[in-house]
Backbone as ProteinMPNN parsed JSONL, in Angstrom:
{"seq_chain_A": "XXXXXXXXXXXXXXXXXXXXXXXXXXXXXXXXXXXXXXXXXXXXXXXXXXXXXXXXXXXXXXXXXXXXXXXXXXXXXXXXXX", "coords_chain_A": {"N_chain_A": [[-33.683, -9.141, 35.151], [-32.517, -12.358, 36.052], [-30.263, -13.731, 38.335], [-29.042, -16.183, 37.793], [-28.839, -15.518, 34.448], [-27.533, -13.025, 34.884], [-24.317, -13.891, 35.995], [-23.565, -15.386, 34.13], [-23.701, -13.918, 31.982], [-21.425, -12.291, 33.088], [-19.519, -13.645, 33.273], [-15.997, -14.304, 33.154], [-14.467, -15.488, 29.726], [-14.053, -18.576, 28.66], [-11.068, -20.468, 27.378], [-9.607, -22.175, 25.279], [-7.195, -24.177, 25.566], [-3.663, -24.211, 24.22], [-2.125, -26.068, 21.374], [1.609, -25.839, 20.077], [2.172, -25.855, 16.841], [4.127, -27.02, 14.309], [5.284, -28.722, 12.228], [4.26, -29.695, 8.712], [3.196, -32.59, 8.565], [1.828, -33.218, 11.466], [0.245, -30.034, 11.636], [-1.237, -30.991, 9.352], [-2.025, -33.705, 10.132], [-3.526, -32.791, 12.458], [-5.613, -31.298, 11.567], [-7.122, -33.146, 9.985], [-8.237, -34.94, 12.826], [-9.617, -32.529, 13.789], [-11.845, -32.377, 11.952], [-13.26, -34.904, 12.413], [-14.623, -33.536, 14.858], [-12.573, -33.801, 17.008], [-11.285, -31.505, 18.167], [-10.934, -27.922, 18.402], [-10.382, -26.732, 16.289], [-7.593, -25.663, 13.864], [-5.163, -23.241, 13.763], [-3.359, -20.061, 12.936], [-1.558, -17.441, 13.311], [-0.955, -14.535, 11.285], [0.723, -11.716, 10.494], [-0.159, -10.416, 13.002], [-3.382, -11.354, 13.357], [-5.81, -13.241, 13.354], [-6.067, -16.413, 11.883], [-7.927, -19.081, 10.71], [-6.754, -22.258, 9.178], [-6.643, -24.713, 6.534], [-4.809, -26.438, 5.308], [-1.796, -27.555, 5.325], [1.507, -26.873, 3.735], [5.182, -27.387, 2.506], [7.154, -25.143, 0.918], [9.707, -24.812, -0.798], [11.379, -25.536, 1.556], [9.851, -23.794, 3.311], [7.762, -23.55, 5.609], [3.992, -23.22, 4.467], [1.002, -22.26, 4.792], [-2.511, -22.98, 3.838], [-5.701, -20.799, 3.905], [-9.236, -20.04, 4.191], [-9.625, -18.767, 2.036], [-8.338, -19.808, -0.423], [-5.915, -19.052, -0.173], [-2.817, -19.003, 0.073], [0.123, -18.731, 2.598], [2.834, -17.481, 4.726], [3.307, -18.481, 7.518], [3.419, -16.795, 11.408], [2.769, -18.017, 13.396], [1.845, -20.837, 14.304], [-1.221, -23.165, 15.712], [-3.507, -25.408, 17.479], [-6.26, -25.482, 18.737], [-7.476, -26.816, 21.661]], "CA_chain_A": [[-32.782, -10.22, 34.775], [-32.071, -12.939, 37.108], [-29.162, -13.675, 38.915], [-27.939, -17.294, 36.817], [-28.184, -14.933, 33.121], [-26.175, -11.965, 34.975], [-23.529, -14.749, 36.155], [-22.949, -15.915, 33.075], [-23.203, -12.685, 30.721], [-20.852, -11.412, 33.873], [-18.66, -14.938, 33.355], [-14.841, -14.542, 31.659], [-14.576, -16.033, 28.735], [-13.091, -19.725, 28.804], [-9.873, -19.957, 26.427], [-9.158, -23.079, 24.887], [-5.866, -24.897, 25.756], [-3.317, -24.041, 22.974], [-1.014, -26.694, 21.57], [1.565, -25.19, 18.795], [2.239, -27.338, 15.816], [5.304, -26.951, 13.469], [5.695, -29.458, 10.646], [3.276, -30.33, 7.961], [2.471, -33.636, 9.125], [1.348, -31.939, 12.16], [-0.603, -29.478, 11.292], [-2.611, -31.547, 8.705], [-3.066, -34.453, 11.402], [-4.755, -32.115, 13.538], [-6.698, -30.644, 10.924], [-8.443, -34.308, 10.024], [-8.938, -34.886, 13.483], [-10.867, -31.635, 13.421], [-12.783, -32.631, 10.931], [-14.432, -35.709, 13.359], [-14.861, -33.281, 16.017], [-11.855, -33.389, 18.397], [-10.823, -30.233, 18.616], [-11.718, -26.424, 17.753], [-9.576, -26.383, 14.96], [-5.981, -25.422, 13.913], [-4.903, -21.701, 13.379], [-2.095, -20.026, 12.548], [-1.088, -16.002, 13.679], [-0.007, -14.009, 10.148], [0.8, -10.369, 10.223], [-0.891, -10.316, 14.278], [-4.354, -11.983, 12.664], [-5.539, -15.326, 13.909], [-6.829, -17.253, 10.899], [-8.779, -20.768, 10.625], [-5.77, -23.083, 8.977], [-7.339, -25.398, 6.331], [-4.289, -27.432, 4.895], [-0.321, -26.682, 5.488], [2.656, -27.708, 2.814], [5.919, -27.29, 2.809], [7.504, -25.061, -0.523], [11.683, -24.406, -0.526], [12.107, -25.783, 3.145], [9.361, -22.897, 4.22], [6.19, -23.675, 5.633], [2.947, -22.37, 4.258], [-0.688, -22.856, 5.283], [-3.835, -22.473, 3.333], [-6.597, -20.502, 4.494], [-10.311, -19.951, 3.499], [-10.013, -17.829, 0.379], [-7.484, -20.386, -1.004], [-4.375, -18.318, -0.222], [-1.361, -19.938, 0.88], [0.617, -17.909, 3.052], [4.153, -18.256, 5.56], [3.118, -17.723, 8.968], [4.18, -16.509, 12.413], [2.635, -19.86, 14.014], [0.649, -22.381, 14.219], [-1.702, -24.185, 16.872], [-4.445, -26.178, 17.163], [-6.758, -25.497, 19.943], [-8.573, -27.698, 22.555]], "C_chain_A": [[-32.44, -11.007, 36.049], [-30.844, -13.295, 37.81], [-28.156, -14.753, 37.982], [-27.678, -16.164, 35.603], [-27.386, -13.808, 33.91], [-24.899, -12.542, 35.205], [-22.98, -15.344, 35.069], [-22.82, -14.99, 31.984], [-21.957, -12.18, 31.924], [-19.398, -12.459, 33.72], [-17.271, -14.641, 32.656], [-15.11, -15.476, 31.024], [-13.66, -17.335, 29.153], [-12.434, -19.639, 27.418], [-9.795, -21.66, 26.483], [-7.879, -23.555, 25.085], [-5.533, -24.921, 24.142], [-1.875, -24.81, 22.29], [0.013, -25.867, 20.575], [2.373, -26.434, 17.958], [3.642, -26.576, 14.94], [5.978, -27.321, 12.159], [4.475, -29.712, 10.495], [2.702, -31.343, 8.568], [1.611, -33.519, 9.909], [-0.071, -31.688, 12.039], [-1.69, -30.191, 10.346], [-3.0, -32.898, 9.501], [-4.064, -34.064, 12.125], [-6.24, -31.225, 12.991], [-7.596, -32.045, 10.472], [-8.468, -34.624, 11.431], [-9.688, -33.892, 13.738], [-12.059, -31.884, 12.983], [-13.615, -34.178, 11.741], [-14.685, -35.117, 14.747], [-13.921, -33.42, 17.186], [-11.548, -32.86, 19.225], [-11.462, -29.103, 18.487], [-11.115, -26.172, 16.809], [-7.957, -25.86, 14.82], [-6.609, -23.984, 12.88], [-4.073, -21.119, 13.377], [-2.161, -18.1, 13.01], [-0.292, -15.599, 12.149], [-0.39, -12.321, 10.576], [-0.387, -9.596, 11.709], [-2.544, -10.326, 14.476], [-4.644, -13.009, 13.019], [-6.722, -15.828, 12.501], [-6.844, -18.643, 10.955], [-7.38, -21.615, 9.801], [-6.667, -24.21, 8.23], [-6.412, -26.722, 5.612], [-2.598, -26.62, 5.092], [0.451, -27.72, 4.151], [3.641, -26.898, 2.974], [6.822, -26.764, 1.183], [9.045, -24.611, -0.322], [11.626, -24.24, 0.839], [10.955, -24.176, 3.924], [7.83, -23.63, 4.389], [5.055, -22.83, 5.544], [1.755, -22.96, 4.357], [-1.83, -22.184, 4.57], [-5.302, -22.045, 4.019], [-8.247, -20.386, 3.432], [-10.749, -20.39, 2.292], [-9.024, -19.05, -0.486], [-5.819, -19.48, -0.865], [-3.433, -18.876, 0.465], [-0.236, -18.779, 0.891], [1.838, -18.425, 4.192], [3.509, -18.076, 7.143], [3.354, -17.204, 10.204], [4.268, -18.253, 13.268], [1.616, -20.281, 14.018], [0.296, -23.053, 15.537], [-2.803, -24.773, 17.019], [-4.976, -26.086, 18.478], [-7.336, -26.254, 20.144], [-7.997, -28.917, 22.444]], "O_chain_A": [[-32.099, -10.385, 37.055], [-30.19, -12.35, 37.369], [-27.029, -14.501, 37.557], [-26.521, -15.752, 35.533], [-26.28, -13.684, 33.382], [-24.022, -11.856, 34.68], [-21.848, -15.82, 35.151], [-21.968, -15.161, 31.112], [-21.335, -11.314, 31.309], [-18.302, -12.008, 34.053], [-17.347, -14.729, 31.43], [-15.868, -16.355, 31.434], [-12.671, -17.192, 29.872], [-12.916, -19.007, 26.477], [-9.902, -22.306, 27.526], [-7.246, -22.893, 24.262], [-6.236, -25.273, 23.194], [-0.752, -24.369, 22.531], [-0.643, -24.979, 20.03], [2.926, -27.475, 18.313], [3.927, -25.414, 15.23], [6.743, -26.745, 11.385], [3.642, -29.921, 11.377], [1.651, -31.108, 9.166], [0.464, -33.64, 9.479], [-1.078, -32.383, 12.173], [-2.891, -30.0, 10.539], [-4.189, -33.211, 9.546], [-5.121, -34.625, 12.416], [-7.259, -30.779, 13.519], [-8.813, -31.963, 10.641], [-9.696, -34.591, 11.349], [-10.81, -34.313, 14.021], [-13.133, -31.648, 13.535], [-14.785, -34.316, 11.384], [-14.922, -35.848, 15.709], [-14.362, -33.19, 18.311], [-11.427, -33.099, 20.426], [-12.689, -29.194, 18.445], [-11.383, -25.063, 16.346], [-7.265, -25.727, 15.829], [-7.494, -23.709, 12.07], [-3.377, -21.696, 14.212], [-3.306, -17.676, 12.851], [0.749, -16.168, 11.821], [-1.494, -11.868, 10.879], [-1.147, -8.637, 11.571], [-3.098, -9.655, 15.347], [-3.781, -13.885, 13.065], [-7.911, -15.545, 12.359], [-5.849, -19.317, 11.225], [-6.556, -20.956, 10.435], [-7.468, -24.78, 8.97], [-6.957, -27.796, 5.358], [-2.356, -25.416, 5.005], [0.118, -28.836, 3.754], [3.434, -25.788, 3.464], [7.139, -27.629, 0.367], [9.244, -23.888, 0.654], [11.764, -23.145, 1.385], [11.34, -23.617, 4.951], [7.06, -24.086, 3.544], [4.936, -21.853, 6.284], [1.539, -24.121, 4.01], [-2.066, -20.983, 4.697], [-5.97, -22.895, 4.609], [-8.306, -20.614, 2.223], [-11.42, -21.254, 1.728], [-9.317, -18.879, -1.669], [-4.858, -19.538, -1.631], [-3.572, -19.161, 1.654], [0.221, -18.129, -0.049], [1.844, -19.606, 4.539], [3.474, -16.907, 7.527], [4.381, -16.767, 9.683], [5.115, -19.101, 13.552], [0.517, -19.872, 13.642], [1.139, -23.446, 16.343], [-3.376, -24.321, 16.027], [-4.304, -26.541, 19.403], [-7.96, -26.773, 19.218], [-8.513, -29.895, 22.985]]}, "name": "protein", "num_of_chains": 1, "seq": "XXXXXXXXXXXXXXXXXXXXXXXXXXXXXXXXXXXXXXXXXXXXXXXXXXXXXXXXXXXXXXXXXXXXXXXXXXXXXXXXXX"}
C-alpha cells in the first residue's frame, strides 16, 4: 500500500459544521435548501439516535419532525449540517 492510501485510510474523519434549528419554519427552510444541494441535510437527536429529518410541524405548541418511515416524533434537537 502506498503512502497517499495509508494517509488517508489513517486521516480523521472531517465533521460537518453543525447549525441547530428550532422552529418549523426553520427546519423546513433548510430542508428545501437541501433538496438543491446546499447542505448535508437536517437531523434531529431522539432517544440518543441521529435521524435524517424529512419535514417538521408544530402540534399543541410542541414540535415534531417526520422521519423516513413516516413517523412523526418530538425530539431532543434539531440541526442541519454543513
Amino acid at each position: 500500500m502506498n503512502e497517499r492510501i495509508r494517509a488517508l485510510l489513517n486521516a480523521p474523519g472531517s465533521v460537518a459544521p453543525q447549525t441547530m434549528l428550532s422552529s418549523t419554519r426553520e427546519i423546513n427552510a433548510a430542508i428545501q435548501r437541501n433538496l438543491g444541494g446546499h447542505n448535508y441535510g437536517v437531523y434531529c437527536i431522539y432517544e440518543n439516535v441521529k435521524h435524517r429529518v424529512y419535514r417538521a410541524r408544530s402540534r399543541s405548541g410542541r414540535l415534531e419532525v417526520r422521519l423516513q418511515n413516516n413517523v412523526w416524533i418530538t425530539p431532543d434537537q434539531v440541526y442541519v449540517e454543513g
